[in-house]
DSSP file (Angstrom, degrees, kcal/mol; ACC not computed):
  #  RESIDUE AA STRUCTURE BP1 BP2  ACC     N-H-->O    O-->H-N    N-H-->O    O-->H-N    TCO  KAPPA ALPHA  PHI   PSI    X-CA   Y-CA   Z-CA
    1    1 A X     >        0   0    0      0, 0.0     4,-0.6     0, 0.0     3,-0.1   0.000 360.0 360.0 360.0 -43.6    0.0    0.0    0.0
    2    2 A X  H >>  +     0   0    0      1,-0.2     4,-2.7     2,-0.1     3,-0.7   0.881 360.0  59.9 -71.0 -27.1    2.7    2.6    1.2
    3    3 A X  H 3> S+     0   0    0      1,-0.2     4,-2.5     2,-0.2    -1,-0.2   0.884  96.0  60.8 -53.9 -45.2    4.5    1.9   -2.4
    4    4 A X  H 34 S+     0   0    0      2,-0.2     4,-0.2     1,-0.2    -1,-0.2   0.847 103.0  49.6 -48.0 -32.1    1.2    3.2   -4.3
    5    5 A X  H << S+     0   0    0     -3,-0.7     3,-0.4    -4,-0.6    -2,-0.2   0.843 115.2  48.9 -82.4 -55.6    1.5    6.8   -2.5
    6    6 A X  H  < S+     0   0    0     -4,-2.7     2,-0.8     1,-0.2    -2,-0.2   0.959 123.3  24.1 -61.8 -74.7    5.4    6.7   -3.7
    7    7 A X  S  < S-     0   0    0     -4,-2.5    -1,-0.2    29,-0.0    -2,-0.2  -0.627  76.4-137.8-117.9  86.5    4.9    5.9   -6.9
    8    8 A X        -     0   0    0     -2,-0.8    29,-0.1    -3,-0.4    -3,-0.1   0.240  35.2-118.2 -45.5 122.9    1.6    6.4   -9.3
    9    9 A X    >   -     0   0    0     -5,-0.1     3,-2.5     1,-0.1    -1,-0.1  -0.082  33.3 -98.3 -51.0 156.7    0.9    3.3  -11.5
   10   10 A X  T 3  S+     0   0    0      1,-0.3    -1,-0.1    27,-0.0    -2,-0.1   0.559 116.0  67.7 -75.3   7.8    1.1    3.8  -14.9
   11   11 A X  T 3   +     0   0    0      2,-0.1    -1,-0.3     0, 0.0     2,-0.1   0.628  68.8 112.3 -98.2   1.4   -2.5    4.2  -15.5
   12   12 A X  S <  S-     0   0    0     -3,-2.5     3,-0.1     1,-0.1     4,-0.0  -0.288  76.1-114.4 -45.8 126.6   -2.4    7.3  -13.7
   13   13 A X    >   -     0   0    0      1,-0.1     3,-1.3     3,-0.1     4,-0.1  -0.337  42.1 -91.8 -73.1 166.8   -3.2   10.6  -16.6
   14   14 A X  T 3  S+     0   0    0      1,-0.3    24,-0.2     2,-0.1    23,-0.1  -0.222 109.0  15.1 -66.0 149.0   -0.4   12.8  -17.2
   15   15 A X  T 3  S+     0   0    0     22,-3.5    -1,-0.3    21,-0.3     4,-0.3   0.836  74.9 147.7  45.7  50.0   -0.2   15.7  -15.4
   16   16 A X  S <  S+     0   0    0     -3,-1.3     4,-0.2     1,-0.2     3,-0.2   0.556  74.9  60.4 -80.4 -26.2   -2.7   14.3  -12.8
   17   17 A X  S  > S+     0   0    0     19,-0.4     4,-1.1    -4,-0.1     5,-0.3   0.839  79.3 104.1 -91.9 -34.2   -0.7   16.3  -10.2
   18   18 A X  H >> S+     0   0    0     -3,-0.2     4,-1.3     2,-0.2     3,-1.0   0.593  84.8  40.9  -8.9 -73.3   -1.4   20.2  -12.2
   19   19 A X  H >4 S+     0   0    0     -4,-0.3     3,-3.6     2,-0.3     2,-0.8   0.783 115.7  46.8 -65.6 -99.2   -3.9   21.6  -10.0
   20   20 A X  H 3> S+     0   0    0      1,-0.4     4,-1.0     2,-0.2    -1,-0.2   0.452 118.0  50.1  -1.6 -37.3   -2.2   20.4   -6.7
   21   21 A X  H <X S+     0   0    0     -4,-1.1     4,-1.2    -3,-1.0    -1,-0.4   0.761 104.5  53.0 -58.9 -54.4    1.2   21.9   -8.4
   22   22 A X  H XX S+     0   0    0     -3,-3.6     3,-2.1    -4,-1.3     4,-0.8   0.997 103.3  62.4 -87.2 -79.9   -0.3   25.2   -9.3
   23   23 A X  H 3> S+     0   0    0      1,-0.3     4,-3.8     2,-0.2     5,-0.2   0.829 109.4  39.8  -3.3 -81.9   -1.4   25.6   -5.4
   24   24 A X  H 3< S+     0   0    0     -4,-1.0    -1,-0.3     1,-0.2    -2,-0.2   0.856 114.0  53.6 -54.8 -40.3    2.1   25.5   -4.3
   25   25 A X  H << S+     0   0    0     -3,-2.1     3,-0.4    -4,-1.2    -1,-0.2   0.661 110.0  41.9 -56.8 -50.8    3.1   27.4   -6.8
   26   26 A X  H  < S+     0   0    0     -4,-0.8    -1,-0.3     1,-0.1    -2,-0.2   0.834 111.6  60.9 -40.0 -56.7    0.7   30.2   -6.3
   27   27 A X  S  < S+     0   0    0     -4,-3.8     2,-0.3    -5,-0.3    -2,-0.2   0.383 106.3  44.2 -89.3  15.5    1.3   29.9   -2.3
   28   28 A X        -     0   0    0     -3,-0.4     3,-0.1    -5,-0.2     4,-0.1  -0.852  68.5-133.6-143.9-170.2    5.2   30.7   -2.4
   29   29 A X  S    S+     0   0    0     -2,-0.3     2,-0.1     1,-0.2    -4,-0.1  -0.396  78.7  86.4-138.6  50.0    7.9   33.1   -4.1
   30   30 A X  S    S-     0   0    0     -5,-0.2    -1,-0.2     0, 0.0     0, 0.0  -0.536  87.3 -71.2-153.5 102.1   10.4   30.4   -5.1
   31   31 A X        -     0   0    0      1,-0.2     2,-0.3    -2,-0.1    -2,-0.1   0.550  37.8-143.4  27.3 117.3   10.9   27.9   -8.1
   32   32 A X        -     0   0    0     -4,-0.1    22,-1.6    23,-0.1    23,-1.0  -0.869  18.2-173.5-107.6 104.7    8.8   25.8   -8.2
   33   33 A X        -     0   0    0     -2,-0.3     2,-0.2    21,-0.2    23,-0.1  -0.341  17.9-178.3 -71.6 159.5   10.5   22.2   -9.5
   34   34 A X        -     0   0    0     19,-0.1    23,-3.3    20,-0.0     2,-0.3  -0.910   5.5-179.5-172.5 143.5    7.1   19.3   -9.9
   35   35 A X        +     0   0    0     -2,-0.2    23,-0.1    21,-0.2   -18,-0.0  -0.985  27.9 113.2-152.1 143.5    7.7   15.5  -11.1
   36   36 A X  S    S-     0   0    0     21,-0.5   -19,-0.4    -2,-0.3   -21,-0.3   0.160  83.9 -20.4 151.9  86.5    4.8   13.1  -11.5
   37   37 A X  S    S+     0   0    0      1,-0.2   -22,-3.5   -29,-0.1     2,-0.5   0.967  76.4 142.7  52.7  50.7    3.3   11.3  -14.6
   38   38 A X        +     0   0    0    -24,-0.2    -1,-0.2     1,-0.1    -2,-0.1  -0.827  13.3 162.3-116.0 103.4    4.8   13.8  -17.4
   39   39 A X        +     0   0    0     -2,-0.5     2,-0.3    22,-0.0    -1,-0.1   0.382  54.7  63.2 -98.2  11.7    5.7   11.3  -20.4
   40   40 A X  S    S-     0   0    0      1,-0.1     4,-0.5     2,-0.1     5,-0.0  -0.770  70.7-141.2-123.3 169.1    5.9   13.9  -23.1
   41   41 A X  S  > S+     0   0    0     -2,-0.3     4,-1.9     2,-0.1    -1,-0.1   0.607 106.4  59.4-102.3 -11.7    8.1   16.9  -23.8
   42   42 A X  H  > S+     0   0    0      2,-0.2     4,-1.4     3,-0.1     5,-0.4   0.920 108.6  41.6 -78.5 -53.8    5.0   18.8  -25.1
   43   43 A X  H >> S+     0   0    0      2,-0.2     3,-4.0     1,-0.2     4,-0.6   0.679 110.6  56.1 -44.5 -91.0    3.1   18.4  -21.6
   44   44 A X  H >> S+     0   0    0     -4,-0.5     4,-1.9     1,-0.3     3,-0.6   0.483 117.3  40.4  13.0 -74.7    6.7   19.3  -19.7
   45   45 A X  H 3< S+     0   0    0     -4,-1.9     4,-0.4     1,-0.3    -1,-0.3   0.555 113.9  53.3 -69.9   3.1    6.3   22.7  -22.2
   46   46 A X  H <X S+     0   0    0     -3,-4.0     4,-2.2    -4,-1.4    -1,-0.3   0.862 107.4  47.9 -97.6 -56.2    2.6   23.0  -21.5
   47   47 A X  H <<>S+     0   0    0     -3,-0.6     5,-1.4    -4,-0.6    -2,-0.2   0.853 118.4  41.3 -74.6 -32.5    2.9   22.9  -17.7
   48   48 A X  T ><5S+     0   0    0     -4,-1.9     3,-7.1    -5,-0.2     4,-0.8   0.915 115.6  49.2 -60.1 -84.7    5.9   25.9  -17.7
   49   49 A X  T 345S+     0   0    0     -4,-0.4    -2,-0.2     1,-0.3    -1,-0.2   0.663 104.7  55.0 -54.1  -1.1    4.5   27.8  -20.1
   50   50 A X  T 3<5S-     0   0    0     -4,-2.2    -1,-0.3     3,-0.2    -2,-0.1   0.630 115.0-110.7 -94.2   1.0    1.1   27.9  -18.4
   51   51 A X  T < 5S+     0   0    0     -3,-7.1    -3,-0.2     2,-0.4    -2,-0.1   0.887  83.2 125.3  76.5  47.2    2.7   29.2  -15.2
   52   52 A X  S   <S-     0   0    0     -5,-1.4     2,-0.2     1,-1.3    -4,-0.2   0.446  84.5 -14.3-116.9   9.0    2.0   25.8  -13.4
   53   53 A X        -     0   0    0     -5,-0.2    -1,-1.3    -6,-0.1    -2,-0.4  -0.680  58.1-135.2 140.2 152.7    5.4   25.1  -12.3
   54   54 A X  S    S+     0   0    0    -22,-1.6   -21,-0.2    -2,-0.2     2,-0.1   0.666  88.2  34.2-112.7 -37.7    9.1   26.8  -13.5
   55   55 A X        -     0   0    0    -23,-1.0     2,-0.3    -7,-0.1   -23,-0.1  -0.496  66.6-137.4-111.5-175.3   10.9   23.2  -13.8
   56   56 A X        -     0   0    0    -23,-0.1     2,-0.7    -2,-0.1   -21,-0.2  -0.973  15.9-148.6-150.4 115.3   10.3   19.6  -14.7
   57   57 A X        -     0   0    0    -23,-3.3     2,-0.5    -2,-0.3   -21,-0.5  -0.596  26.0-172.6 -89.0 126.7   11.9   17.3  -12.5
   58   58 A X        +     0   0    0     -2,-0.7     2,-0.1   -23,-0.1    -2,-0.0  -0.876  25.3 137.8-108.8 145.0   12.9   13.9  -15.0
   59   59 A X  S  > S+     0   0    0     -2,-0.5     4,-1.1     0, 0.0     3,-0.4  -0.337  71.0  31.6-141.3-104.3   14.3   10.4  -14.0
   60   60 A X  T  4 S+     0   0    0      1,-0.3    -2,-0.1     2,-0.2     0, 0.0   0.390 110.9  60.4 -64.3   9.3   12.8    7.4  -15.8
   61   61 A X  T  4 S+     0   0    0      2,-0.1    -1,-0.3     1,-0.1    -3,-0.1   0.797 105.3  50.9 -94.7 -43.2   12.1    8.8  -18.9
   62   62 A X  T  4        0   0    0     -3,-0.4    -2,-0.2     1,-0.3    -1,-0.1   0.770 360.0 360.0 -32.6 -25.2   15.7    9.5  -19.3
   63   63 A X     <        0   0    0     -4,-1.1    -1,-0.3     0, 0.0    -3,-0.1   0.808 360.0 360.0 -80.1 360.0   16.8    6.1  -18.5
């Protein structure tokens, strides 16, 4: 169970975290970095350029 919380199965949608993202983002005055079910480089550019988050934290699609 505690694994599910760490890490969203893959049927989870993309960008399922946005709203939840935007929140923090809105409620401080520092780069906000965000990681979480982004499999595309268009979403990645979607979620900057919409002011939802300044970075895009990557691991396993790089590998």
């Amino acid at each position: 169970d505690t694994h599910f919380m760490i890490q969203e199965p893959n049927s989870f949608e993309q960008g399922w975290r946005r709203e939840l993202v935007k929140a923090v983002k809105d409620a401080v005055n520092i780069p906000v970095i965000a990681v979480g079910v982004i499999r595309t480089p268009e979403l990645a550019e979607r979620l900057i350029s919409d002011g939802v988050q300044d970075f895009i934290g990557l691991a396993r699609p790089l590998l």
